[in-house]
C-alpha positions as CSV (number, residue, x, y, z in Angstrom):
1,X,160.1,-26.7,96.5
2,X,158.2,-24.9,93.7
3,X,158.3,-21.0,92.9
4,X,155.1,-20.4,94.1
5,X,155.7,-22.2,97.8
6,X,158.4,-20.7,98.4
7,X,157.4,-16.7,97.8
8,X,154.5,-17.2,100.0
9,X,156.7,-17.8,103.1
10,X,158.3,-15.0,105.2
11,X,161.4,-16.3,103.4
12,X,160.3,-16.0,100.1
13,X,159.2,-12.2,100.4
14,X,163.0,-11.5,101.8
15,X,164.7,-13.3,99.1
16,X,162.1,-11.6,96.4
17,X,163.1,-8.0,98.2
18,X,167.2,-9.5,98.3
19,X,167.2,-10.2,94.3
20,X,164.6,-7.0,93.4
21,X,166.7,-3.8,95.5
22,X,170.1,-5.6,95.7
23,X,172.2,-2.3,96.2
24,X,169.4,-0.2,98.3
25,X,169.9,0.3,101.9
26,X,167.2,-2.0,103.9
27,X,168.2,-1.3,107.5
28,X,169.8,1.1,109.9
29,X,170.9,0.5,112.7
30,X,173.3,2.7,115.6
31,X,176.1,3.3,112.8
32,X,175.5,0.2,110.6
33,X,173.7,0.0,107.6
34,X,172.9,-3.0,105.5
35,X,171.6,-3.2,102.0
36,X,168.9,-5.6,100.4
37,X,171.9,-8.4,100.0
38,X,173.9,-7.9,103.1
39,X,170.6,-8.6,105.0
40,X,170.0,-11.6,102.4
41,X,173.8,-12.7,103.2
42,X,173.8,-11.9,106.8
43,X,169.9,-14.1,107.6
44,X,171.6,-17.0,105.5
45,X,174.8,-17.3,107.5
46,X,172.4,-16.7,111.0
47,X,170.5,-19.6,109.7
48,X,173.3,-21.7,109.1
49,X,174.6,-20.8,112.7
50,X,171.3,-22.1,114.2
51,X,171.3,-25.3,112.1
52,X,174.7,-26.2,113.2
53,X,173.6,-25.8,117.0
54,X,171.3,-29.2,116.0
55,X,168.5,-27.4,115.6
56,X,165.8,-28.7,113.0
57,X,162.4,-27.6,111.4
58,X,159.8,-26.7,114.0
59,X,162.1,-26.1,116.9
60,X,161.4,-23.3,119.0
61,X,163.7,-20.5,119.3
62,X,162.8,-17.6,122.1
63,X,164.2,-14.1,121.2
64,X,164.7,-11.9,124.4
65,X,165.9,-8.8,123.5
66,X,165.4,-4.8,122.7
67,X,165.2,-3.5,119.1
68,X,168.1,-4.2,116.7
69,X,169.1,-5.2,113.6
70,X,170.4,-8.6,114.5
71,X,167.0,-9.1,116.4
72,X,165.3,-8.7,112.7
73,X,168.1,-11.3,111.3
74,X,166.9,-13.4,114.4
75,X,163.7,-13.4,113.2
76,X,164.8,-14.0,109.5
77,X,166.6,-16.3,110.2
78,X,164.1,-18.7,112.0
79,X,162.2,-17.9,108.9
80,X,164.8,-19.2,106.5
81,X,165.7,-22.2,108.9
82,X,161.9,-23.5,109.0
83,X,162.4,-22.5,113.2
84,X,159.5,-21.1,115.3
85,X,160.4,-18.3,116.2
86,X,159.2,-17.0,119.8
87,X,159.3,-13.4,120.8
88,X,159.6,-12.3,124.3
89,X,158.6,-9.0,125.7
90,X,162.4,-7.8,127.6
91,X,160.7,-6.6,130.3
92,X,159.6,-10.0,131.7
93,X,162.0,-11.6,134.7
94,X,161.5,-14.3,137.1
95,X,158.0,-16.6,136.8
96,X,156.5,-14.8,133.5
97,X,159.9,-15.5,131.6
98,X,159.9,-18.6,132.5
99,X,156.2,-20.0,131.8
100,X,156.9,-18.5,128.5
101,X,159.8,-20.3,127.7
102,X,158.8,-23.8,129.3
103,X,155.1,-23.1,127.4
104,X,156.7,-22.9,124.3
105,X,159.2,-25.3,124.6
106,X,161.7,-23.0,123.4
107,X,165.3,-24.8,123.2
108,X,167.1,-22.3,122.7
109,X,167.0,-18.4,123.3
110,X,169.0,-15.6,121.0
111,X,169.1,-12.3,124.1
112,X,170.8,-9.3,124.3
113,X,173.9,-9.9,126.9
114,X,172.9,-7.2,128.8
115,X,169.7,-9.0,129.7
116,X,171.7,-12.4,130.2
117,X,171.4,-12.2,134.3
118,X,167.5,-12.7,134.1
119,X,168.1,-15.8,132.2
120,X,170.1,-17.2,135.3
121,X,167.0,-16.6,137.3
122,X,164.8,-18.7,135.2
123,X,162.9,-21.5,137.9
124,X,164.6,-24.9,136.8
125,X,162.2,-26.4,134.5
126,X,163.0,-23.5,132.1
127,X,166.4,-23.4,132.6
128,X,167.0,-27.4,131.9
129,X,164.9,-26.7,128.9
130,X,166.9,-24.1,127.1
131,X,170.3,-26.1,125.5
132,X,171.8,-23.0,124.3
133,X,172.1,-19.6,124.8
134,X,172.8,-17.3,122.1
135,X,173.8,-13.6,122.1
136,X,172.4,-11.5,119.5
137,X,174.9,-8.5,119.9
138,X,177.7,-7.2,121.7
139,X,179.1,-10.2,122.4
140,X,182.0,-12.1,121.3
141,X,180.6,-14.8,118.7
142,X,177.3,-13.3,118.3
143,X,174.5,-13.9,116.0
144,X,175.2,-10.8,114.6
145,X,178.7,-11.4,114.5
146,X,178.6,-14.6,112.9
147,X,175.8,-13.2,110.5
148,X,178.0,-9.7,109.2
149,X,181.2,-12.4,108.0
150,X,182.2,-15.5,105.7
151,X,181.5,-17.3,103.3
152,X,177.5,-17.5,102.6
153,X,175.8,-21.0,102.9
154,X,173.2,-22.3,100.9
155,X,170.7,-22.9,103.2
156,X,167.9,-26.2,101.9
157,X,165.6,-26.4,104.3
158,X,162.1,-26.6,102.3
159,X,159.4,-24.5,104.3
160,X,155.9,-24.1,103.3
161,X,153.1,-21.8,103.7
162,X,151.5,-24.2,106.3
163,X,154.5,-24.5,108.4
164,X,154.5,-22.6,111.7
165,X,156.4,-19.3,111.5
166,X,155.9,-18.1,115.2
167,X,154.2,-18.0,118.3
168,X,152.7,-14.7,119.1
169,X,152.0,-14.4,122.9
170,X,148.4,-12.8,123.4
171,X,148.8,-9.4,125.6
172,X,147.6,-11.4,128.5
173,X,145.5,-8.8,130.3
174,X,142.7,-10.3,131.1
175,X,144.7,-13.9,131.6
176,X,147.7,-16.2,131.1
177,X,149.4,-15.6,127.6
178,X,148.3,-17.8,125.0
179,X,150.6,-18.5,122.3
180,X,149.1,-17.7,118.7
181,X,150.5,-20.1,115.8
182,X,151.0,-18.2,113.1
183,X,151.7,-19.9,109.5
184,X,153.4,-18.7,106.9
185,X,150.7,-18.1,105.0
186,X,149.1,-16.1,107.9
187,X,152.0,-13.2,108.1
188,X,152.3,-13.2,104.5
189,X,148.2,-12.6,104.0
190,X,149.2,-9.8,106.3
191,X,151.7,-8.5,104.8
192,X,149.9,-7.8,101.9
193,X,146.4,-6.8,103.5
194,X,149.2,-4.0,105.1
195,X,150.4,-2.8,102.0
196,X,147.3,-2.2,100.1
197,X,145.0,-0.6,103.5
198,X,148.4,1.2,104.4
199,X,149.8,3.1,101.5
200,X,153.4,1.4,102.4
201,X,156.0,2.8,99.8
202,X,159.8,2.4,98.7
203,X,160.3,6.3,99.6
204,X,158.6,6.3,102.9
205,X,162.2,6.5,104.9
206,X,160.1,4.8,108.0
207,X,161.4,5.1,111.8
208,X,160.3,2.1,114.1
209,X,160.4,2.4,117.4
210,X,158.2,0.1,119.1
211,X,159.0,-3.3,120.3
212,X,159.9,-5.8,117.7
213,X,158.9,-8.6,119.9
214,X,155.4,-6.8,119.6
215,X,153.4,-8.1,116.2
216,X,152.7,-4.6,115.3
217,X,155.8,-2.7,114.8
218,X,157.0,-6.7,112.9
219,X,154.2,-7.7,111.3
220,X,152.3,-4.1,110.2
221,X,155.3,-1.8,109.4
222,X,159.1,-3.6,108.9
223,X,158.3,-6.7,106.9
224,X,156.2,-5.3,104.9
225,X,158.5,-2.0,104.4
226,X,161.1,-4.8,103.5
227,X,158.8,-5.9,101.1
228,X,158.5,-2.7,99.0
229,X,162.3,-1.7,99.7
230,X,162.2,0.7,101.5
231,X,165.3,2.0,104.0
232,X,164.5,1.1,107.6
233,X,165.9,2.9,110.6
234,X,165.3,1.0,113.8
235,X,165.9,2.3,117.5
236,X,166.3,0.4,120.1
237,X,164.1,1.9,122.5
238,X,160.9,4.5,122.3
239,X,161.7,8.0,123.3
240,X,159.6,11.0,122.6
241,X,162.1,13.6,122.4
242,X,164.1,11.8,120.4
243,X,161.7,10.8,117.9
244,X,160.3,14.5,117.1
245,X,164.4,15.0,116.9
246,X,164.5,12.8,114.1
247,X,161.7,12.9,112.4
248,X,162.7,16.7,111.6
249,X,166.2,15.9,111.1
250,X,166.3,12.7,109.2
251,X,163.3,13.0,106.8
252,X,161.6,10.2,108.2
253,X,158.2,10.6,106.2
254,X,156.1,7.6,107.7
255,X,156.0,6.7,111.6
256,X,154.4,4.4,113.7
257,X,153.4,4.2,117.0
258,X,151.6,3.1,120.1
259,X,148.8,6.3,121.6
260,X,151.1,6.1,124.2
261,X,154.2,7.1,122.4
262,X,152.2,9.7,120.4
263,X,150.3,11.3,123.7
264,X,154.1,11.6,125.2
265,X,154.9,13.5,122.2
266,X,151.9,15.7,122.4
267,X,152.9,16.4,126.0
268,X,156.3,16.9,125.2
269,X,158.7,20.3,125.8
270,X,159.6,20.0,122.4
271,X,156.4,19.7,120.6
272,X,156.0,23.0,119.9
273,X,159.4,24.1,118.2
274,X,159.2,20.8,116.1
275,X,159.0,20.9,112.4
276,X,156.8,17.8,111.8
277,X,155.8,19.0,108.0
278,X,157.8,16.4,106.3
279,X,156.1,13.5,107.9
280,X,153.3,12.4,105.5
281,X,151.9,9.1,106.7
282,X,151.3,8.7,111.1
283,X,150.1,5.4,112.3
284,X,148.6,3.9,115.6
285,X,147.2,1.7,116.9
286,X,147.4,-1.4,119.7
287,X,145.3,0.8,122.2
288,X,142.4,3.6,121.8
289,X,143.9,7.1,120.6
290,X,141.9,9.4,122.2
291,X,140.3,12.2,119.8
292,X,142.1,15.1,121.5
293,X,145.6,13.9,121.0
294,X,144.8,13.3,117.9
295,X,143.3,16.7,116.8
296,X,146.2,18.0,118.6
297,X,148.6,16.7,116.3
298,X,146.4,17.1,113.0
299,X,146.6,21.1,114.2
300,X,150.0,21.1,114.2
301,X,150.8,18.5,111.0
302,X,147.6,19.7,108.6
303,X,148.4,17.6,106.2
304,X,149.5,14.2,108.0
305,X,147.4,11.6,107.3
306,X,146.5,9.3,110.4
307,X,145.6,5.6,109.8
308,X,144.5,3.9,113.2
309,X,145.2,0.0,113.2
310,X,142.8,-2.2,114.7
311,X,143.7,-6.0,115.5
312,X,144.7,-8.1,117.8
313,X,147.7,-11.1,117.8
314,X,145.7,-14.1,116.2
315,X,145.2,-11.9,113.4
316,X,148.6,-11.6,112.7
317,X,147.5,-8.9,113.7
318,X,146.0,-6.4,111.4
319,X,141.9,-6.4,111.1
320,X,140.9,-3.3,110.3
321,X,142.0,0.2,109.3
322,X,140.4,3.5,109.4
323,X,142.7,6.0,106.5
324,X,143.2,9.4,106.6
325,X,140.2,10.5,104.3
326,X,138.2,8.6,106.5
327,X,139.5,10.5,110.1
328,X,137.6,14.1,109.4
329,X,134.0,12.1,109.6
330,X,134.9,9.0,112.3
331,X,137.9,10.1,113.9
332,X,137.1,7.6,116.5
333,X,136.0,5.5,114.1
334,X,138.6,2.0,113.6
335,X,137.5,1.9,110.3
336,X,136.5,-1.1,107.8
337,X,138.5,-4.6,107.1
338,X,141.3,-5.1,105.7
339,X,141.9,-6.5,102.3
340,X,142.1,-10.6,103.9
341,X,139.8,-10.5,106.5
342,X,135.6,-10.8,106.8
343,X,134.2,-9.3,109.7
344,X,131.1,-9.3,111.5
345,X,129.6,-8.2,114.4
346,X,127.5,-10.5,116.1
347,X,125.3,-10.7,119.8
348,X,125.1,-13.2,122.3
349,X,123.5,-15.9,120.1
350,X,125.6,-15.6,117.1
351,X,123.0,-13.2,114.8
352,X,124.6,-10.1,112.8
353,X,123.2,-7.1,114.7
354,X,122.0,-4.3,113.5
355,X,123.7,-1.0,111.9
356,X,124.1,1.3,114.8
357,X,123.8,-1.3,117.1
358,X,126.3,-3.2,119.1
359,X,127.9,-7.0,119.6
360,X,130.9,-8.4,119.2
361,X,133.1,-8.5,116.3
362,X,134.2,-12.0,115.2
363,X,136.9,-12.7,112.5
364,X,137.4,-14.9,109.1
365,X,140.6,-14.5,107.1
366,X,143.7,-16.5,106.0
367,X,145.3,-14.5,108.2
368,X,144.2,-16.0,111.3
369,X,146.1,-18.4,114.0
370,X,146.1,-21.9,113.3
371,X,144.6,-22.2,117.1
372,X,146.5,-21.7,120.3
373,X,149.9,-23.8,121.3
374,X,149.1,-26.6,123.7
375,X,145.7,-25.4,124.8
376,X,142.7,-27.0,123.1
377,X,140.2,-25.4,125.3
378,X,141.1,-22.2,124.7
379,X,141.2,-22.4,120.7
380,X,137.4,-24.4,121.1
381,X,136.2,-21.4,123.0
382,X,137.7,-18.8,120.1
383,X,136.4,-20.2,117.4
384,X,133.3,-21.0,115.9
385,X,133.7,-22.8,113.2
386,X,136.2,-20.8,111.0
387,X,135.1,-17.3,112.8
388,X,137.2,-16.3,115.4
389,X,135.8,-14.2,118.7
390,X,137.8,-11.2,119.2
391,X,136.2,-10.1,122.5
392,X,136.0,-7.1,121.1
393,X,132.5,-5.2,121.4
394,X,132.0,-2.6,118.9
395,X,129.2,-1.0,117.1
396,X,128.6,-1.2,113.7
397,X,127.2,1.5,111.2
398,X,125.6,1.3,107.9
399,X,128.3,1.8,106.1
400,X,130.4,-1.5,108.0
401,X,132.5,1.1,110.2
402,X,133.6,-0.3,113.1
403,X,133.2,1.8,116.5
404,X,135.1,0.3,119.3
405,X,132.8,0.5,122.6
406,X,135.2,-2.0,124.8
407,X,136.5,-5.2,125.4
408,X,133.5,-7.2,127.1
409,X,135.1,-8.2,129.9
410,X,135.9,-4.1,130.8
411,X,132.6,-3.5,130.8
412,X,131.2,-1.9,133.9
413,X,128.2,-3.2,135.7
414,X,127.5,-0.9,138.0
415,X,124.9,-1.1,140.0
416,X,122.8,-3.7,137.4
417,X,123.6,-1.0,134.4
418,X,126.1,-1.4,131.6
419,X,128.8,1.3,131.4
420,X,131.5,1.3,128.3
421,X,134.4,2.5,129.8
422,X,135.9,4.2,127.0
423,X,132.8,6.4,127.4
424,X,133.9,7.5,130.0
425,X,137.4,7.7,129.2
426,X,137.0,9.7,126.0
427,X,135.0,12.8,128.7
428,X,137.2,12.7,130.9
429,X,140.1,13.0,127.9
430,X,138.4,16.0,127.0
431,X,140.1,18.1,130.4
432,X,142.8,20.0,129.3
433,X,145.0,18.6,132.9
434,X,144.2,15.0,131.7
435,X,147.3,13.3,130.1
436,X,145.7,9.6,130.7
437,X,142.9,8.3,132.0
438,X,142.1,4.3,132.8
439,X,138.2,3.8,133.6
440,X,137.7,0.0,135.7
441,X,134.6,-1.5,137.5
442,X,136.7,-1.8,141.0
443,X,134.6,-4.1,143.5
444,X,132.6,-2.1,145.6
445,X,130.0,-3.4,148.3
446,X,127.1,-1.2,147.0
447,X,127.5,-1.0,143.3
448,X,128.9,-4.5,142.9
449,X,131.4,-2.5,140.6
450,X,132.2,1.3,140.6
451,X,133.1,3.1,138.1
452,X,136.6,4.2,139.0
453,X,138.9,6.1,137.1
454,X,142.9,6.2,137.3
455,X,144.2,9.5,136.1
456,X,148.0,10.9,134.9
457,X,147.4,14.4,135.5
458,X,149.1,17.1,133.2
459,X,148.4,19.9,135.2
460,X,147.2,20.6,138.5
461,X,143.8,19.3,138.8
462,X,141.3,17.9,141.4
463,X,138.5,15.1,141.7
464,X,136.0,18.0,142.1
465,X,137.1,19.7,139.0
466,X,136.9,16.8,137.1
467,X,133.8,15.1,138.2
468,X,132.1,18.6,137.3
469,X,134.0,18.7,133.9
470,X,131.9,15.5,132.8
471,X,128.9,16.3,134.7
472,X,126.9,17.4,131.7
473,X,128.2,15.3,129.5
474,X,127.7,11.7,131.3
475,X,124.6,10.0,132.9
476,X,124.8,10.0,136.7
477,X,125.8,6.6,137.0
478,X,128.6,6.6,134.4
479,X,129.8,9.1,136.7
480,X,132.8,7.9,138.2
481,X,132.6,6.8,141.9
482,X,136.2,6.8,142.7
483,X,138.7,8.7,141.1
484,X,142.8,8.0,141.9
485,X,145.4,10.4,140.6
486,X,148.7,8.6,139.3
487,X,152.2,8.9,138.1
488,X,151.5,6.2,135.0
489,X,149.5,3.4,133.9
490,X,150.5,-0.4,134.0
491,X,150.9,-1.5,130.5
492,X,151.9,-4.5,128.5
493,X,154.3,-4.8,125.8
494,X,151.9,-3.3,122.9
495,X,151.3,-0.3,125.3
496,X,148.0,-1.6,126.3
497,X,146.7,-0.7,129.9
498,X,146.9,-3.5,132.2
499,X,142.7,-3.4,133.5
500,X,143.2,-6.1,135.5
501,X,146.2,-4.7,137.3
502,X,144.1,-1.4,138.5
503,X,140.7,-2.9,139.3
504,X,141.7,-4.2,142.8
505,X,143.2,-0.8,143.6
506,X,142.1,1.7,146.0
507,X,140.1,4.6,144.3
508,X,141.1,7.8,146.6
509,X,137.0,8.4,147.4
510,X,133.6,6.8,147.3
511,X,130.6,8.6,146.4
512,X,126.9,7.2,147.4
């Protein structure tokens, strides 16, 4: 395999990072911390370990398990292998677990033990499907385990750009997961398209918190961290508390995170007595950050600078970025595309609209999916040609900033009129007692859809006080109908609200 093949694989850019910061730490982990060549060493003897299971190039391995570092030398290790590797969100049990792993074909799965109990409840298909079983940590004989001692094996397997890295599982909330296939070439476009739009440096000391099995936190911020050598501490789980702990304590100078994660923060007891000043670089993204929040925390952190992510998985999945001298003018703005990717914004019959107008934004780049797994239909009706349909609608301005209005199925037709939900959403997130707010079109035998929103109160609040807060800022019938108070939103593994989940709930009253 020549030079050039090989550093444009996931592989390549680890073994490039490996021979470049030898002696610098790359991960940390609980109380272990590996350099550049221990995480070289330790993802060649992982790879071996999987080979000698009878596992070849373009097998499917599932990975079923919370953050780590042996859930990274997983992932590098499939890499290395010429494997496919499949994440899994931990959360899923029972019939989602197991369409995943029977859709994929996954024949084997690397889990943490302690989640080894919802494998036994896999339906039999899946279960006669995976030939091995293999711990990641905490476990006698673990990949981890295996990958920290010995001797270090050459691995020759010869993987190319075009080769299938992994399946990324779509966020499924409008639908069944689709599995993304994601070359190579795609993640390492990516990772480069990340580096340039998101200032990633050696001396950024990054914390990640969200998922691994989520393309974000993988894809945006630790590969491409690796990439530039920098020292990566990883937690297994998002907490707020912690997190404002550490970022004062530790140093941690670049962060990312889910508007989730961040409003928690916000909202937290700690917030206040927290000294955030050494945190330079703040990133979100995978769901809309609403504009108080993020004033909130610009108060608080002058000079932070925010970047907001936009993508989605089949971009692999950075599209577009909106930077921190960009945020005082469009703060709600998800900025331009990234260095790979062409976009355009486009309405019903395929013409560019106009600046300040709206349509949805379709997708060129070498960072793109080479088509769904096993579903032809699906990949027909997402591409056009070699533009991909994000079923995104956004507005476009002048300048090529992209404003995100909603996905088109959440708009609301109330009534026979179009309402953007997030128009909604973004008044009501102006209420000081409003910690989240999901706006649906719930099915409603006068207005065909109502506009019905689901609120996590923050303080004591009522319908009436919010229905008058938005009053003068909201045409009548954006207005919502319904309003239910609740203790959380359903969300997927990128933090995403579920839609789907709440529009067949009951809104608490109806309004003529």
């Amino acid at each position: 395999m020549s030079l050039m093949t090989r550093s444009s694989t996931v592989d390549g850019m680890i073994r490039r990072s490996a021979r470049t910061f030898r002696d610098r730490p790359a991960t940390v982990f609980a109380d272990r911390t590996l350099s550049y060549a221990e995480l070289d060493d330790a993802v060649s003897r992982a790879a071996a370990h999987l080979i000698g299971l009878g596992l070849t190039k373009g097998d499917r391995v599932a990975a079923y398990g919370k953050n780590s570092d042996a859930y990274l030398i997983g992932f590098l290790a499939c890499a290395r292998a010429g494997l496919v590797h499949v994440p899994l969100n931990y959360n899923l049990t029972g019939p989602e677990l197991s369409y995943l792993i029977t859709q994929s074909g996954s024949r084997t799965i690397l889990h943490d033990p302690a989640l080894a109990g919802h494998l036994d409840l896999l339906d039999p298909e899946a279960l006669a499907q995976l030939e091995h079983r293999v711990p990641l940590r905490d476990a006698a004989g673990s990949l981890v385990d295996v990958a920290l001692t010995g001797a270090v094996p050459e691995i020759d397997v010869e993987v190319a750009d075009s080769d299938t890295a992994q399946f990324l599982y779509t966020s499924g909330t409008t639908s069944r997961p689709k599995a993304a296939i994601m070359s190579h070439r795609a993640l390492v476009h990516e990772y480069v398209s990340c580096l340039v739009a998101l200032d990633l440096a050696a001396d950024d000391n990054p914390l990640h918190v969200m998922p691994l099995y989520h393309s974000a936190q993988m894809h945006v911020f630790l590969v491409p961290w690796l990439a530039v050598g920098a020292t990566n501490t990883i937690l297994e789980v998002p907490d707020a508390g912690d997190v404002l702990r550490r970022i004062e304590q530790d140093d941690h100078r670049a962060f990312f995170a889910a508007p989730t994660l961040w409003v928690a923060m916000a909202n937290h007891a700690d917030f206040d007595g927290r000294d955030l000043s050494g945190l330079g670089k703040a990133y979100y993204g995978a769901s809309i950050m609403p504009v108080p929040v993020l004033k909130r925390i610009q108060a608080k952190a002058p000079s932070l600078g925010f970047y907001n992510c936009f993508g989605q998985s089949e971009v692999a999945p950075l599209a577009t970025v909106l930077r921190p001298e960009e945020h005082a003018d469009r703060p709600d703005s998800a900025g331009r595309p990234v260095l790979f990717v062409e976009a355009r914004v486009i309405d019903p019959e395929g013409n560019d609209v106009a600046p300040g107008e709206t349509g949805e934004v379709v997708y060129r780049s070498p960072q793109l999916c080479d088509g769904y797994w096993n579903n032809r239909e699906a990949t027909q009706e997402a591409f056009t040609g070699d533009w991909f349909h994000s079923g995104d609608l956004v507005r476009i301005d002048a300048e090529g900033y992209l404003f995100v209005v909603d996905r088109i199925k959440d708009v609301i037709n109330t009534g026979g009129v179009l309402v953007a939900s997030r128009e909604v959403e973004d008044a009501l997130y102006t209420h000081p007692a409003v910690a989240e707010v999901a706006v649906v079109g719930a099915p409603d035998e006068k207005w065909v859809e109502a506009v019905t929103a689901f609120v996590v109160p923050k303080a004591e609040v009522t319908e009436a006080d919010l229905i008058d807060h938005v009053r003068g800022t909201l045409a009548s019938f954006k207005i919502p109908k319904r309003i239910t108070f609740v203790e959380s939103l359903p969300r997927n593994a990128s933090g995403k609200i579920l839609k789907r989940e709440l529009r067949g709930s009951e809104g608490s009253v109806t309004r003529g």
